[in-house]
N, C-alpha and C positions, 0 to 999 in steps of 0.2 A: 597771429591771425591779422590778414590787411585789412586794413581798416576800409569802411564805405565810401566811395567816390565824394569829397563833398562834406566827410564827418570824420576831420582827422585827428580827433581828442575820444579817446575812451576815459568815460566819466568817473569810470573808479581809478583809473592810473591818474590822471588830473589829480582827481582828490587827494591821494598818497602821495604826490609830489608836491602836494600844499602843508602835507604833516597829520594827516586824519588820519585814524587808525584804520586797518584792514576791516577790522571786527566793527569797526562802528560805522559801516557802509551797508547798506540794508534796501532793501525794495519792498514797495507798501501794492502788493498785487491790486488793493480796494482801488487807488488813484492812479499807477502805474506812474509813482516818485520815484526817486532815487531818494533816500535816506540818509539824514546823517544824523548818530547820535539819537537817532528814532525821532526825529520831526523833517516833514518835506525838503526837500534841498531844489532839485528840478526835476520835470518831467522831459524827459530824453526825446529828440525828434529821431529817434533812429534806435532798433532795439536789432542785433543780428545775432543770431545761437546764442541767445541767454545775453549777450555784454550790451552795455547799454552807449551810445555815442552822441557827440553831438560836435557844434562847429566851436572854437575855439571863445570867440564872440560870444556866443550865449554860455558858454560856462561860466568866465569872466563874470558876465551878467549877473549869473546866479550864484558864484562867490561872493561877490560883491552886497548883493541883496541878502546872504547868511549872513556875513559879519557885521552888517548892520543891524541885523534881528539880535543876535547875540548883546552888543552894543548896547540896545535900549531896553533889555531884560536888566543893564548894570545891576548884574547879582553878583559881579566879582569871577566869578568863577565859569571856563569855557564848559558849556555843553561835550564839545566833542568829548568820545570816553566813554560817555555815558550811552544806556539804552535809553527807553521811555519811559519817564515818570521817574528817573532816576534807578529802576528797578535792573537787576542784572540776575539770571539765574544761579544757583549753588548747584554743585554736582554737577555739571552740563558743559562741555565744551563747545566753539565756535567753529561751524562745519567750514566755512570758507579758512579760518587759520589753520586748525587743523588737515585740512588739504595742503594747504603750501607748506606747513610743518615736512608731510608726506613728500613734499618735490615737486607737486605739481604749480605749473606759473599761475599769476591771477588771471592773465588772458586766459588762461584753458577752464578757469570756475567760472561757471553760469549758472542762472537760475530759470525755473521755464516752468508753468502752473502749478507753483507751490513747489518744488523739489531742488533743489541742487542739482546743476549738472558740471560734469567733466569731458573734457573734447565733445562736446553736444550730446554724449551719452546720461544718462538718468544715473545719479548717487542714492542706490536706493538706501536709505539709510533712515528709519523714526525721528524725525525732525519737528520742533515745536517752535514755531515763528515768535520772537520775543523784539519790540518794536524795529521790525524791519531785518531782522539778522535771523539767520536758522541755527541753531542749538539743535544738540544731542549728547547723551551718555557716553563715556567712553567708548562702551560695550556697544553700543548702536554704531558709532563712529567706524570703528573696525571690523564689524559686522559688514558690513555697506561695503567699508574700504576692499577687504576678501573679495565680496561679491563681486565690486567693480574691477579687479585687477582680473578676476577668474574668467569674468567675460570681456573682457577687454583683452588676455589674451587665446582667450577662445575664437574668438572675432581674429584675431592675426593669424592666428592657425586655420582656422578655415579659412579663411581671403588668401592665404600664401601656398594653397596646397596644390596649387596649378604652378610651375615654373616661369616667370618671368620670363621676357625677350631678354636672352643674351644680345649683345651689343656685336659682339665676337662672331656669332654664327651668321650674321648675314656676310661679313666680311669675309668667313672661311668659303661660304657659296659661291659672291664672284673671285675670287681667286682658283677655286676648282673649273670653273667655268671658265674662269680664262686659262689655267693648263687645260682642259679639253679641247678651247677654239684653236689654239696655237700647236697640239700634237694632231688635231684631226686638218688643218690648215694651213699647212705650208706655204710658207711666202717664197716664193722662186723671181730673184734678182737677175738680169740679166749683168754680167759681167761686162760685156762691152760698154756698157751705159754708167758702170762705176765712175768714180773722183781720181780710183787708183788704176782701174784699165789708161783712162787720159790723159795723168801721169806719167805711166813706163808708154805710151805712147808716144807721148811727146819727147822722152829721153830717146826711145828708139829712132825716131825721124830725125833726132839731131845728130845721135851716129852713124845713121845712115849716106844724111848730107855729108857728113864732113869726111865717111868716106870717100865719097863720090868726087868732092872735091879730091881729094889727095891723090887718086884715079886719074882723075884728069889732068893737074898737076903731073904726074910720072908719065901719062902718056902724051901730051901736049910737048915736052922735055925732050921727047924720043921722036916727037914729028907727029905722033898717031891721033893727034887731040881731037880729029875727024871723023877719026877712023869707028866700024862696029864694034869692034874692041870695047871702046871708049863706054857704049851702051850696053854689052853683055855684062862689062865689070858691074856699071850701074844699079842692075837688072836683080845679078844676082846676088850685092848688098842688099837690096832691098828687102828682095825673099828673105834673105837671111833673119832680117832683123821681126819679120813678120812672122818666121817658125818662132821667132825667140816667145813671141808675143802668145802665139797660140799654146804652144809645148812648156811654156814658163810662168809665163805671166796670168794667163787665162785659168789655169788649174791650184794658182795660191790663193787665186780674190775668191774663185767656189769655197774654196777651203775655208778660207776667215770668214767668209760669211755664215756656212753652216757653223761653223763653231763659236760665232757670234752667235747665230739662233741656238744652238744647244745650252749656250753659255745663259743666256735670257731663258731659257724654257728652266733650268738648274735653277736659279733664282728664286723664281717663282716658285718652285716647287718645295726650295727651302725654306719658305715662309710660312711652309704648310704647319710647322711642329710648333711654332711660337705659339701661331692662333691658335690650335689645338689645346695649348697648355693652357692659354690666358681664358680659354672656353673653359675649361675645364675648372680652371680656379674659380672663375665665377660661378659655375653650377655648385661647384662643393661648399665655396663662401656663403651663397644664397641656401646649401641645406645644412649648413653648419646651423645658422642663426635659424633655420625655422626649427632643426633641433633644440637648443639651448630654448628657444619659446617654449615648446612642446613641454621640454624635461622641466622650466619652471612653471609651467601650464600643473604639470601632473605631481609636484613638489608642493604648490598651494591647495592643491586642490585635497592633497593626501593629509596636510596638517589640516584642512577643513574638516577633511574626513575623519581622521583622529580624534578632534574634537568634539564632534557628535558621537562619534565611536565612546567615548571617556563619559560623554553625557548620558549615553544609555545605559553604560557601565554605574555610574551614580544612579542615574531610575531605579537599577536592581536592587540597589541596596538601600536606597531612601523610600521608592513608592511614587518618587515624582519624576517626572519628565518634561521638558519646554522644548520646543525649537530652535536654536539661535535664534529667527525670527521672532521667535513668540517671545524670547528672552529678552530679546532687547525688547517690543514693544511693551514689557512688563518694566521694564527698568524703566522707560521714558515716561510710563505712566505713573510708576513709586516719586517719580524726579518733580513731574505736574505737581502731585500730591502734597509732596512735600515742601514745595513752592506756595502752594495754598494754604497749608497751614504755618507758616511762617508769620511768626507776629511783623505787625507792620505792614501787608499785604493790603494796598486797599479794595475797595468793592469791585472796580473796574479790572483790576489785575486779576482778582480771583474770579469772574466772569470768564474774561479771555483763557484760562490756565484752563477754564473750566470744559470750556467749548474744546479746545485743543484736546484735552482729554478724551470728549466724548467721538472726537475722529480717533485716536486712537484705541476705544473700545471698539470701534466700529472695523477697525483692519483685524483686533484683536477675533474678533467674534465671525470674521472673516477666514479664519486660519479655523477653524470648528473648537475654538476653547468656550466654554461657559464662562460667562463676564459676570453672571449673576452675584458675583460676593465681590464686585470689584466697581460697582458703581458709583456716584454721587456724592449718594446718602453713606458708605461707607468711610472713616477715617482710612490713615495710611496704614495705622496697628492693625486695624481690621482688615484690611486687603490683604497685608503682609502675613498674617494668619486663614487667611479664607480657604489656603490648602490649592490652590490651584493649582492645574496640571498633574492634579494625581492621578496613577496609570493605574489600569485593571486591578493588578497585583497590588496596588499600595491601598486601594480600595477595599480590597480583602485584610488586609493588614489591619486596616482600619476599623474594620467590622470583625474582625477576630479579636481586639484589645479591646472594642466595646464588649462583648460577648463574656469575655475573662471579667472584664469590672464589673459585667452586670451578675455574672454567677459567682464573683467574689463576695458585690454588698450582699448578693441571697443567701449564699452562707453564713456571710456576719451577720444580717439580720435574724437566720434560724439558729447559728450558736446564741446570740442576746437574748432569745425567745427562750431558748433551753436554760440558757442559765436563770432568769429571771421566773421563770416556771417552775424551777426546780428553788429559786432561792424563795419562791412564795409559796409552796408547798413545805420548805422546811420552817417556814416562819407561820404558816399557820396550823403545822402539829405543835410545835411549840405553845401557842396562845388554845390550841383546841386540846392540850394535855392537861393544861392550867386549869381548865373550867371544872370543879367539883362534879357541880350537879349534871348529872346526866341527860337531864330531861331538855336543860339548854345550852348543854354541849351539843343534842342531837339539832335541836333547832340551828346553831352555827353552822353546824356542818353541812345543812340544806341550804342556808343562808349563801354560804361562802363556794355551795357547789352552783348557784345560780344567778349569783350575780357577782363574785370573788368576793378574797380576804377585804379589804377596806367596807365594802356593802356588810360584813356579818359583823364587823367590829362595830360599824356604825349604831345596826341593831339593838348591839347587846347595849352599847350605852343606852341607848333610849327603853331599852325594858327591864334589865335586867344590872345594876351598877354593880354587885356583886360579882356575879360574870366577868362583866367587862372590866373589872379591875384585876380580876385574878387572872384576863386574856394578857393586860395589858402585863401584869408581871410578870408574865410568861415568855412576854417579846423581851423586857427588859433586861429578862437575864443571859442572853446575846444579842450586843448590838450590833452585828451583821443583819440578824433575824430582823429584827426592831426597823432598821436605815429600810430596807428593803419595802418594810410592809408600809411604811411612811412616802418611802418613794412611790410604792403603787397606788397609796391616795390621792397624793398631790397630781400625778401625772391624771388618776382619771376624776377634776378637777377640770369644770370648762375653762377656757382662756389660760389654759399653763403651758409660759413659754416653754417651748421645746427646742433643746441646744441643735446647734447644724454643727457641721461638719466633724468629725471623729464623734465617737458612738462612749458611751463610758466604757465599756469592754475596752474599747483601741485605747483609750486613753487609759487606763488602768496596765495593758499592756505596755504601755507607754512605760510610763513612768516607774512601773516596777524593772525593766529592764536598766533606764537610767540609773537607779539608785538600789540596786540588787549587789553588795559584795558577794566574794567567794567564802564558806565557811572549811575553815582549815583546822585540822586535827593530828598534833603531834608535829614532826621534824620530818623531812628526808634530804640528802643530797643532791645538787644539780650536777651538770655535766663537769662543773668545774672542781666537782669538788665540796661544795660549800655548802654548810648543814643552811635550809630553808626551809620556811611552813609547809606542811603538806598540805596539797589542797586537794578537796574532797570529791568535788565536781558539783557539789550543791551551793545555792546561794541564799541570802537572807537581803531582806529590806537591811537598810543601814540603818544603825543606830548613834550615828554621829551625831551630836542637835544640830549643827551648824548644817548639816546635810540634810537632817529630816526639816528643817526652817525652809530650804530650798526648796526640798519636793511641797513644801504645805501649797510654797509661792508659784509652784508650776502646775501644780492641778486646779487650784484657784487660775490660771490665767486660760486655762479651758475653756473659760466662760460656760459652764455649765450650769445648770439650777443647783439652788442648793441642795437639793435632798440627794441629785444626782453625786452634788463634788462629795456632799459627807458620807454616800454610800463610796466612792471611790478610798477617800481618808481610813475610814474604816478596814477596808479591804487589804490597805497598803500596811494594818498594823497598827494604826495612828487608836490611843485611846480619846474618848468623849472627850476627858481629864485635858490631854495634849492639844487636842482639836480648838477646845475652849480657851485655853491658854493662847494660842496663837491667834486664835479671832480678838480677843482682847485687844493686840497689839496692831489689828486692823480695823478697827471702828467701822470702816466705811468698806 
């Protein structure tokens, strides 16, 4: 691009010829600087399609004026390299290197209200201003780049789909025109007026005289040199030489002339087939290349297409969906984020990241996605789980696995119910088989049918200690029965904590599955041959100690209450006797 009458330095090629980095060249739109290193450099008197210029002189000027700033910071170490604050983003690439990466020159990158541009066209591309420089994600970067190649050669293809002026056809025009003026226009030469009639003229008047002479001569000789003789000889050399001229001379100069003019009209006419071809080449050359545009036209645009093609193909099977668009402006906001929470970030850095974000919720929320789980106030874990972009289907999806987990806990909640109803109905025949007396066995059994087992046991202590010791024997003589009815005191029991997550049932399943051998009876054969245990298809809790010390240690880490872990112990098989023994060995 020529530079402006007047401003023949562009202020970033200067720069780069002094040894500044590409990347550390930046424009502060607030002051309308040129940037280096993200602090002022100068403010350009000339700004044309995004490139900034200025006179030779005032660069100089403001070279000069940096290195001396630099200078009296003596901190050792040049600024250039550097962004602002010393800060540099992770994850993010430099839109202007990454362009020249791409081919294109620094004269064709510009910048123009906030955006990157290429040939004066807009890079549309999710960009986050980092002091003075534009940054973006890979994924933004190539995004943008697509788009701008796709319209850049959509733009050639429509601007090129009218033929150029061939060069060649106005040429073939007057040359047709001039074979028409010249076959409808005959030029008619007069022959007597020729260089070659004047010529055999002149040759003829000198044979003639010199016949005349020799005439004279032979008759002058003979006496007659007076004589009419002398003049008829004269008379009719002359004629003679004048048929010669008519009959001879006159009928060859027509001749070469017309066959001069045929000769010239053939010329012309042969010049017809070159222009034709060289016409021709150039129309075919000029549709070759808007071909080749076209076919890379419809080659980028098809891997675009395949890409969102592949992306919806993933929706199906994931539940989510993005735009490239939305895609990158999700990634340049995870990149903000992640920026922000980087240790070391001071207040002012995480301000600016901050605001930069909130324009990109705002393109975000532009495209119709809900930002709502994608704010402020959210971490980057938090956004990166928020589920955004989930399609209809994946919605369903969502509310079908809820639906399953919620009629799964209802299940486990009504097997727990059933088992522990059933385990508190066999534990209170038990303690209501024990009681002797009838009269306050019947009392228990109103007791225990209006307020449960724990309310009737309570009773019988306080009325009746005979009873309630012969209830209590009653439990004692299964401690399943017994853990059980203990368990349902303790639990209704104000303030008792109650364990979260797995239920003792799951954890009971748990753990019997973990520590469950095969019980084998007798020998059989395998395929090889070779006598092996038979095994039964049933299994037993283990009776290894070093394994049953494991299971004590894995149902203990359930963190369950105790009445809960010791009805689980119990269940697994575990006697009081064993259960005792191993608390011993845990004090705490």
């Amino acid at each position: 691009m020529a530079a402006p009458s007047g401003y023949g330095t562009s202020v970033r090629d200067a720069l780069i010829s002094k040894g500044v980095k590409n990347s550390d060249i930046g424009y502060n739109a607030n002051n309308g600087y040129i940037t280096v290193g993200g602090s002022d450099f100068m403010k350009p008197s000339k700004v044309l399609n995004g490139v900034s210029y200025d006179t030779s002189n005032n660069f100089n000027n403001a070279w000069g004026n940096y290195n001396n700033n630099i200078a009296k910071k003596n901190t050792g170490t040049s600024t250039v390299g550097t962004t602002a604050s010393g800060y540099t983003p992770t994850g993010m690439v430099g839109v202007r290197d990454q362009l020249q990466t791409s081919g294109y020159s620094p004269s064709s990158i510009g910048y123009n209200n906030g955006m990157a541009t290429v040939n004066n066209q807009p890079f549309n591309a999710p960009t986050v201003n980092v002091g003075g420089s534009l940054y973006t994600t890979p994924s933004g970067y190539n995004q943008g780049l697509s788009n701008y190649r796709i319209n850049d050669l959509q733009n050639q293809v429509y601007n090129g789909s009218s033929m150029p002026t061939n060069p060649y056809t106005s040429q073939l025009d007057q040359q047709i025109a001039a074979l028409q003026s010249l076959a409808q226009n005959q030029q008619f030469t007069d022959p007597y007026s020729t260089p070659q009639y004047a010529a055999y003229q002149a040759q003829s008047d000198r044979r003639a005289n010199q016949g005349i002479r020799a005439q004279q001569e032979a008759l002058g000789s003979s006496g007659f040199g007076r004589s009419t003789m002398l003049s008829d000889r004269a008379g009719a050399i002359q004629n003679q030489e004048q048929e010669y001229l008519e009959t001879q001379v006159i009928p060859q100069i027509i001749a070469a002339e017309q066959a001069r003019q045929q000769q010239q009209y053939n010329n012309m006419l042969s010049l017809l087939n070159p222009l034709q071809s060289q016409q021709a080449y150039a129309d075919n050359r000029y549709q070759t290349e808007l071909g080749n545009k076209y076919n890379a036209l419809n080659a980028i645009t098809a891997e675009q297409q395949r890409g969102m093609d592949n992306s919806r193909a993933d929706a199906a099977l994931t539940g989510s969906y993005l735009t490239p668009q939305q895609q990158a402006l999700i990634d340049t906001l995870y990149s903000l984020k992640t920026q922000a929470e980087t240790k070391g970030v001071t207040k002012d850095q995480r301000t600016a990241l901050s605001s930069q974000a909130d324009g990109i919720r705002n393109q975000l929320q532009a495209t119709g996605l809900d930002i709502s789980k994608l704010g402020a106030n959210t971490s980057l874990a938090q956004a990166q789980q928020s589920g955004v972009g989930r399609t209809l289907a994946g919605r369903q999806l969502d509310l079908t696995a809820q639906n399953q987990q919620f009629n799964q806990n209802l299940d486990t909640r009504k097997q727990n119910t059933s088992e522990k109803q059933y385990a508190e109905q066999f534990a209170y025949q038990k303690a209501r088989d024990a009681i002797s007396d009838k009269q306050w066995q019947a009392k228990f059994d109103e007791d225990v049918r209006q307020n449960g087992l724990s309310y009737g046991l309570q009773q019988l202590s306080q009325q009746n200690d005979q009873a309630y010791r012969q209830a209590q024997l009653g439990l004692a003589q299964d401690d399943n029965s017994r853990a059980w009815a203990q368990l349902d005191y303790e639990q209704s029991q104000p303030g008792t904590t109650k364990a979260s997550g797995l239920t003792p049932s799951q954890v009971l399943d748990s753990v019997k599955s973990l520590y469950s051998e095969p019980i084998y009876n007798g020998t059989e054969y395998d395929a090889s041959g070779n006598e092996v245990p038979k095994d039964t298809g049933k299994t037993k809790v283990t009776t290894d100690p070093a394994k049953r010390k494991e299971m004590f240690e894995t149902v203990i880490d359930y963190g369950l209450s105790d009445a809960e872990t010791n009805q689980i112990l119990l269940s697994l098989g575990m006697t009081k006797k064993e259960i005792d023994n191993y608390l011993k060995q845990y004090p705490n």
